[in-house]
C-alpha positions in Angstrom: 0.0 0.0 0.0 1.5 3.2 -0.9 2.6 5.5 1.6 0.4 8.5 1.8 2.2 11.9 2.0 1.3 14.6 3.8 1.6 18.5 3.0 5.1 20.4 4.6 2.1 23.1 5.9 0.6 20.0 7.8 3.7 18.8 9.0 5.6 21.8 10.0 1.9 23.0 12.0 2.2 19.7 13.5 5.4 19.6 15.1 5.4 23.4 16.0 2.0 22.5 17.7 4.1 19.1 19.5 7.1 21.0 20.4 4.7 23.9 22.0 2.7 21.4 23.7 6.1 20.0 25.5 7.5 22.9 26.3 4.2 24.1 28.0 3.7 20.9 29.8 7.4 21.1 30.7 6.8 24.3 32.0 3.3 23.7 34.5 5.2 20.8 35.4 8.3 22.8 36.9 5.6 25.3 38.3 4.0 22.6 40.2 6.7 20.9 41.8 8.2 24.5 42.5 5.4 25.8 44.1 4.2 22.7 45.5 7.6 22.7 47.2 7.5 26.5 48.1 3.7 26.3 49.5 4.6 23.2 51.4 7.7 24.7 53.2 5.4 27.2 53.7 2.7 25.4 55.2 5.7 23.8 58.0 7.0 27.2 58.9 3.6 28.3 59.7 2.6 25.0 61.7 6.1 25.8 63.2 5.3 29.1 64.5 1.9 28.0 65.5 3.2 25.5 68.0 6.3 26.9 69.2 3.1 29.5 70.2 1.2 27.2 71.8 4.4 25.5 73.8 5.1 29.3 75.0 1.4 29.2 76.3 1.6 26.1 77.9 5.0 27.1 79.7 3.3 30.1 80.9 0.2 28.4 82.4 0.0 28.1 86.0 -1.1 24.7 87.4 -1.2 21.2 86.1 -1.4 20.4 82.2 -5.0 18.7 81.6 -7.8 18.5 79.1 -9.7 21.5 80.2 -7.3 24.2 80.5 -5.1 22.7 77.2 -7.4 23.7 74.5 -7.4 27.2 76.1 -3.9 27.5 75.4 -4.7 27.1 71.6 -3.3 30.4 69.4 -5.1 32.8 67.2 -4.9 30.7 63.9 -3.7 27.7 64.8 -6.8 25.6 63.2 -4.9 22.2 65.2 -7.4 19.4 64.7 -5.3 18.1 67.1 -2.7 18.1 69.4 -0.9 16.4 72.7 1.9 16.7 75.3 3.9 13.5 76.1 6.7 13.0 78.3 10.0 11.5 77.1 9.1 7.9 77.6 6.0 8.8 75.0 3.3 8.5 77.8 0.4 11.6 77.0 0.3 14.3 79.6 -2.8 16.1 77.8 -4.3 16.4 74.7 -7.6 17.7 72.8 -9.5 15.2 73.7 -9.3 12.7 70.8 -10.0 9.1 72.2 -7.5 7.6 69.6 -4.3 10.1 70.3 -2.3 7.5 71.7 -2.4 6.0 68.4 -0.6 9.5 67.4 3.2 8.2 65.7 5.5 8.8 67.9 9.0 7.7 67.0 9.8 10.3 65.7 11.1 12.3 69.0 13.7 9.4 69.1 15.7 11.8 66.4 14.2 15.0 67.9 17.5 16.8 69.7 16.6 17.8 73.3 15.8 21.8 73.4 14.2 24.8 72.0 14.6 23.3 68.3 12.0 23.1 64.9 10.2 20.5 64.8 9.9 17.1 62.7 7.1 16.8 60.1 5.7 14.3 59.2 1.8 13.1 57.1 -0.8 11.0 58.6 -2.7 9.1 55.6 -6.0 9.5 55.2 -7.1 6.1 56.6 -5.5 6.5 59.7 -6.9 10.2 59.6 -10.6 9.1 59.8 -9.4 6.4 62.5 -8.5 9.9 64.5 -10.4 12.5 63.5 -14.0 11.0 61.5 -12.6 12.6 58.3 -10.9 11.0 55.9 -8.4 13.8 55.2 -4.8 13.2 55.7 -3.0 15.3 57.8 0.4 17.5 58.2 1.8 16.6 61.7 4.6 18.3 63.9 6.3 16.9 66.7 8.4 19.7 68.5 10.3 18.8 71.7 10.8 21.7 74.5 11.8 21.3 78.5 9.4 22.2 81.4 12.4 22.5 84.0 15.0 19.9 84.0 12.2 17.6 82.3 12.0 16.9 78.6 8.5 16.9 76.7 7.3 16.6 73.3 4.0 19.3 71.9 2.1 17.1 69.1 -0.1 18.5 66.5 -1.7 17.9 63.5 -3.7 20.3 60.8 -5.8 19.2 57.7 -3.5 19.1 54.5 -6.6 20.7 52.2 -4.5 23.7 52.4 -2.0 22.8 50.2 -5.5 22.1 48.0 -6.4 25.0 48.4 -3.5 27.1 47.3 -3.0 24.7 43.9 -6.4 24.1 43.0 -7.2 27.5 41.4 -3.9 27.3 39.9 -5.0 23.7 38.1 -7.7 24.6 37.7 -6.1 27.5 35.3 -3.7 24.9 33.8 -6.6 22.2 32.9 -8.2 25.3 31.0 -5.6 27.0 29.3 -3.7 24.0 28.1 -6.3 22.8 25.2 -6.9 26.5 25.0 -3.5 27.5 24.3 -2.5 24.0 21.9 -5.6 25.5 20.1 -4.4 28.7 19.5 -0.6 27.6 18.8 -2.4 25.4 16.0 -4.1 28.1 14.6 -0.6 30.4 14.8 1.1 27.5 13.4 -1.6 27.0 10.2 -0.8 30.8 9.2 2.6 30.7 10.3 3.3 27.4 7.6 1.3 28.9 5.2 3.8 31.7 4.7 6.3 29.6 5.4 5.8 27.2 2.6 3.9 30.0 0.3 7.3 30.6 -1.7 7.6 27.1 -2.8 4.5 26.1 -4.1 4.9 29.3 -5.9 7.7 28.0 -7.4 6.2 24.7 -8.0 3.2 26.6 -9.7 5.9 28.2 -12.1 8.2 24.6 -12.7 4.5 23.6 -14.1 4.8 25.8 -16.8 8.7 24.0 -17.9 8.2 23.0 -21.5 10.6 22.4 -24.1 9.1 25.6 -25.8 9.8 27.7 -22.7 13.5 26.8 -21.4 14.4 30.4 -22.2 12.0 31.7 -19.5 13.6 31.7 -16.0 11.2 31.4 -12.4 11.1 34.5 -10.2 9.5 34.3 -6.6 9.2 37.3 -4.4 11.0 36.0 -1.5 13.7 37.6 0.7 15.0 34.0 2.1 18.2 33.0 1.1 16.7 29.4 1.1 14.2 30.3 -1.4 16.1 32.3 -3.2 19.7 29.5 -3.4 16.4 27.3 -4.8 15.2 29.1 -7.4 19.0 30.3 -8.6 19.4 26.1 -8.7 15.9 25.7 -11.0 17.4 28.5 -13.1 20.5 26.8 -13.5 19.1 23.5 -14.0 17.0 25.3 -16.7 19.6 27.0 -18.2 21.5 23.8 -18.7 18.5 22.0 -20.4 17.9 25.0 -22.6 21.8 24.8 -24.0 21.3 20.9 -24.4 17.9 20.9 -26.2 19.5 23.6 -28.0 22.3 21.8 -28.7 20.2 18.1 -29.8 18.3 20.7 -32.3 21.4 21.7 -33.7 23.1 18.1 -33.9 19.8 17.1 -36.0 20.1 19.6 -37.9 23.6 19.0 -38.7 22.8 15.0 -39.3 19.5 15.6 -41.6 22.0 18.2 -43.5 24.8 15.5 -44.3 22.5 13.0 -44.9 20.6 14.8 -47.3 23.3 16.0 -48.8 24.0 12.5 -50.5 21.2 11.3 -50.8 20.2 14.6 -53.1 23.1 14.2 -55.3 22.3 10.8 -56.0 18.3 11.8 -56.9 19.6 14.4 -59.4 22.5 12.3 -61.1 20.0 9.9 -61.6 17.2 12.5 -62.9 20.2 13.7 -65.2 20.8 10.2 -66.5 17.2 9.1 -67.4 16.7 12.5 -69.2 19.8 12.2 -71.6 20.4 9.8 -73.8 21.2 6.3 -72.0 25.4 5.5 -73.1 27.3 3.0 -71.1 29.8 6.2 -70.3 27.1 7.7 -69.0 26.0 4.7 -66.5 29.7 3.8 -66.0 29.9 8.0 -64.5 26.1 7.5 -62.5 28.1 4.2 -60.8 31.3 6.2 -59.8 29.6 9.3 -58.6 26.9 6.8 -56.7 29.8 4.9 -55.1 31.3 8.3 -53.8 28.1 9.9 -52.4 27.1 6.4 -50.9 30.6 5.8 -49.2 30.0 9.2 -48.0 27.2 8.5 -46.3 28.3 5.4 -44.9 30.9 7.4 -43.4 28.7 9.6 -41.8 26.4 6.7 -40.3 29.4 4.9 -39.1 30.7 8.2 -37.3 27.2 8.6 -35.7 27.7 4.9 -34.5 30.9 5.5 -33.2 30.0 8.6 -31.7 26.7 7.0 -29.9 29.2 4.2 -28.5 31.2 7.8 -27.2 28.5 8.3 -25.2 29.0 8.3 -21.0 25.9 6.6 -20.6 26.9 3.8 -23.4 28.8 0.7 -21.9 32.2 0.2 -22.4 34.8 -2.6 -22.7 37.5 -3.1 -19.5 40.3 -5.0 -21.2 44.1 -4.2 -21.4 44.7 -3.0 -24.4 48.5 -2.8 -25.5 49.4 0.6 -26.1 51.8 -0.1 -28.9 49.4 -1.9 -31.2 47.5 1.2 -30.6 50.7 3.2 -32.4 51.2 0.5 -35.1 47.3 0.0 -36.6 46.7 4.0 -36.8 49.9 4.2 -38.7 48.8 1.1 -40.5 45.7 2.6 -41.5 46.4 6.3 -41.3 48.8 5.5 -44.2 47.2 5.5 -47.0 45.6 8.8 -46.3 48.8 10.1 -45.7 50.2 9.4 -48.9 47.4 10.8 -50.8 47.9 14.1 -49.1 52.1 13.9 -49.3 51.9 13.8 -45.1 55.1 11.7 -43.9 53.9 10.2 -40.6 56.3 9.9 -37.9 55.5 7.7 -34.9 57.8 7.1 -31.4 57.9 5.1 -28.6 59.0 7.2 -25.7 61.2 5.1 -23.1 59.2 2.6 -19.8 59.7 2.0 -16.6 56.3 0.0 -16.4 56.6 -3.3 -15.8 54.8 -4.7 -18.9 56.5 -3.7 -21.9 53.6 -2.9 -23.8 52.3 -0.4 -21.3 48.8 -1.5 -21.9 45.7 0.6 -21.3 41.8 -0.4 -19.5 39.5 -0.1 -22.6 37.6 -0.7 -25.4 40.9 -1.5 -28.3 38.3 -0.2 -31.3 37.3 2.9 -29.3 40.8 3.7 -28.4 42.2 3.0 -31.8 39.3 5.5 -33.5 39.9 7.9 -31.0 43.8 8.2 -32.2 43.1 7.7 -35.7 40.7 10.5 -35.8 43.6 12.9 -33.9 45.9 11.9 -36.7 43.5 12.2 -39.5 43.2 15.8 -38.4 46.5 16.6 -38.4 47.0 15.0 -41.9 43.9 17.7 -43.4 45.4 20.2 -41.7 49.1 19.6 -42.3 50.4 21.1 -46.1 52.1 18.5 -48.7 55.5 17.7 -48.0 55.1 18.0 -43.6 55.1 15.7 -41.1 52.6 14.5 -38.5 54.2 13.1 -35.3 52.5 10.0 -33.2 54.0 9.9 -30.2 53.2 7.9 -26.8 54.7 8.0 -23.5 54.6 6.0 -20.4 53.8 9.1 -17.8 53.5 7.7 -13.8 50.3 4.9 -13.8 49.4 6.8 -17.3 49.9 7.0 -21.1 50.3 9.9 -23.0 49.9 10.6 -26.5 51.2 13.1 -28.5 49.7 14.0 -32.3 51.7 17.0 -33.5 51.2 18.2 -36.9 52.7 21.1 -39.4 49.4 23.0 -39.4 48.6 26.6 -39.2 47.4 25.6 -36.1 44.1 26.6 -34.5 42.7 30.1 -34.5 42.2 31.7 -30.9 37.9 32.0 -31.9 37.7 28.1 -32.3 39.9 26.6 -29.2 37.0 26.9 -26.8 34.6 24.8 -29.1 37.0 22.5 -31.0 35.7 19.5 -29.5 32.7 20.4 -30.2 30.4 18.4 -33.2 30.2 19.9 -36.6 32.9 22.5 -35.7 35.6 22.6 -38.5 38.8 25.1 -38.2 39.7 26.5 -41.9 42.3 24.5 -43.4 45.0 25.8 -44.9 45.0 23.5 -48.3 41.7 23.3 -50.2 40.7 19.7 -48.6 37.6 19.7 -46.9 36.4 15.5 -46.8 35.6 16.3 -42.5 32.3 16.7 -40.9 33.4 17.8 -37.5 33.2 15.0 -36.2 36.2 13.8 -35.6 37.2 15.7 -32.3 34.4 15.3 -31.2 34.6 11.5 -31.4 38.2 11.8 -29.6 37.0 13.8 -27.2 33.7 11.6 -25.9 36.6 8.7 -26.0 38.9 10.3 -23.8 36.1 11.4 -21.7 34.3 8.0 -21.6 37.8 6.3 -20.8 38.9 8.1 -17.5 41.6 11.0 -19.5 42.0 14.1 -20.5 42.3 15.7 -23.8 44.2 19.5 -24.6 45.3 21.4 -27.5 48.1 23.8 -27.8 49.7 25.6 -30.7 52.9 25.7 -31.4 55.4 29.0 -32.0 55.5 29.2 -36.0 53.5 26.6 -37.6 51.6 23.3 -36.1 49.2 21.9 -33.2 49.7 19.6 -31.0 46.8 17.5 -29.4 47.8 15.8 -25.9 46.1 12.9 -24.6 46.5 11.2 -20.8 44.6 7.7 -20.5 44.8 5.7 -16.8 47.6 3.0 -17.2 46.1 -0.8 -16.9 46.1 -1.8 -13.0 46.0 -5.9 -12.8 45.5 -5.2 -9.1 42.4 -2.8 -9.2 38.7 -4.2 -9.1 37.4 -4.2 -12.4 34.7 -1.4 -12.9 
């Protein structure tokens, strides 16, 4: 079942809401325990002061300490629903008349120090409460020791804990209302918040709707001061620039290939108009042959370089074999040679000295691609070069990688065309009055370098000639093949 995605408005409301909702709770729950704390420390002081009171009344009483004249001894705003006097061994001198106060804990005075000290507080449960008192409320109790001459006793008492009730309830109460109240409204700030937040990008997701090949040229533009937004749409733009120059560029490679195939292929249609309309002589069919032999090796040419130049391609697959470097050298000469001749170019190879270990210096590749690739470098330099030069084939063992070297006797390459030699269907003038190329050549070499791991340059020389330097990775027997 496909997972179901939710909008970035819905998710960034949700999780502003979440992380509101935590901190909040966070936050009543460190109020609470604060004030709990506070109002409870609170509460003992005040039941301190209230029977250190009452123990100053009872040491200022005249008479014995009983039932009747105890309660009298009470302070102003004590509320004790309890109390008691015991002696040291725990027996009850007098108390406020609850049947059960000998049930009252008292081992606690056993950590009491002797003297004019606070007292120890402790909580009586509710059970044991209603066992006391009828009222199933627990209690806070105090037991504070102080000395009636040169004897030690212990004042008991206990108040109701509702107090402590009473100061947080109104303070819950607020919490248990304005927590949905306040996730509410942070919702509702968080919807509007998103909405702004996100309004940018489906802006520019309305305007990447309207990307066509027809409008590559037009470029997105959103209103937006964040650098975010902004680094986004400059990456669109880009993104669109680069399809505009490729689409561009597919339009002019079919151009280019419907022109050199047509070119052909139109000859051939108007020699063989021009030989039914004539008078039909073998001369004249020997002539249609030879001219239809020219124009169709032509085009072959042209498919073959198309073939050769789709293999080129980084997304094509590709051969890993060693390939030895000198057979490389020795089959372009080979075939290179005829050429050569017909255009009076003496070709030149060399060998540079190895310290590989293999003699033949081999290269990872595809042999045909790599042997097109050098043949089309020295078929450039042989249109270029005039009668009577040289071309040089060179090839060097360079640290882990091979370098060759195709130098010819050129005029070498004007400063307008170095940027865009490698492109396809560029052709530098030529110096002699040969023009068999398409412009494809380089750009064969190039996608060959490229598709093999190298690098491919061109420099001119002082005087007369080009050079065109090639660096290929060196065949590793010890790396993974890729």
């Amino acid at each position: 079942m496909p997972h179901r995605a939710h909008s970035l408005r819905f998710k960034l409301a949700a999780w502003f809401v979440l992380v509101f909702f935590l901190i909040q709770t966070t936050l009543v729950g460190a109020i609470v325990y604060f004030r709990r704390g506070f109002i409870e420390n609170s509460l003992d002081n005040a039941q301190t002061l209230s029977a250190e009171a009452m123990v100053d009344n009872v040491l200022a009483a005249e008479g014995e300490w009983t039932e009747g004249n105890i309660e009298a001894l009470e302070p102003n705003g004590a509320d004790f629903v309890l109390f008691a006097i015991r002696n040291e061994a725990g027996e009850v001198m007098a108390s406020s008349g609850v049947t059960e106060i000998g049930t009252l804990p008292f081992s606690a005075w056993e950590v009491v120090p002797a003297g004019p000290v606070g007292g120890v507080h402790t909580k009586i449960g509710a059970e044991r409460a209603e066992t006391l008192t009828g009222n199933a409320q627990s209690l806070r109790f105090i037991t504070l020791p102080f000395r009636h001459g040169d004897d030690l006793y212990y004042f008991q008492a206990a108040t109701q804990d509702r107090t402590l009730e009473r100061f947080l309830g109104p303070f819950l109460d607020l919490v248990v209302l304005g927590v949905p109240v306040g996730v509410i409204a942070a919702l509702i700030a968080a919807w509007i918040i998103a909405g702004r937040a996100v309004a940018p990008i489906r802006q520019l997701s309305k305007a990447a709707q309207g990307v066509s090949p027809t409008s590559l040229s037009e470029r997105i533009d959103v209103p937006s001061t964040d650098s975010e937004i902004k680094r986004l749409e400059e990456e669109l733009n880009s993104a669109l620039e680069r399809l505009e120059v490729g689409y561009k560029a597919q339009d002019q490679f079919i151009s280019n290939v419907s022109h050199e195939l047509r070119t052909p292929v139109a000859v051939l249609l108007t020699q063989a108009q021009v030989t039914q309309l004539g008078e039909r002589t073998l001369d004249k069919s020997y002539a249609f042959v030879k001219k239809a032999e020219l124009q169709l090796k032509r085009l072959g040419k042209v498919v073959e370089s198309f073939l050769v130049l789709a293999r080129a391609n980084p997304s094509g697959r590709l051969l890993r074999e060693p390939v030895s470097t000198i057979d490389i050298v020795l089959g372009c000469i080979q075939s290179c040679k005829e050429i050569a001749e017909q255009n009076q170019v003496r070709l030149i190879p060399s060998l540079g000295s190895t310290d590989a270990e293999d003699p033949e210096f081999p290269l990872r590749g595809d042999a045909e691609l790599l042997q097109t690739m050098v043949e089309n470098l020295v078929h450039n330099a042989i249109s270029h070069s005039p009668a009577g030069g040289e071309v040089a084939l060179e090839a060097h063992y360079m640290e882990d990688t091979i370098q060759f070297v195709v130098r010819d006797q050129g005029p070498g390459i004007p400063e307008a065309y170095r940027e865009h030699i490698f492109e396809r269907f560029v052709q530098v003038p030529k110096a002699s009055e040969r023009r068999d190329g398409m412009g494809l050549g380089l750009a064969i070499a190039h996608g060959i370098v490229q598709l093999h791991g190298g690098t491919i340059s061109v420099h001119n020389h002082e005087g007369a000639g080009c050079s065109f330097v090639v660096h290929l990775p060196m065949f590793d027997p010890d790396a993974a093949p890729s």
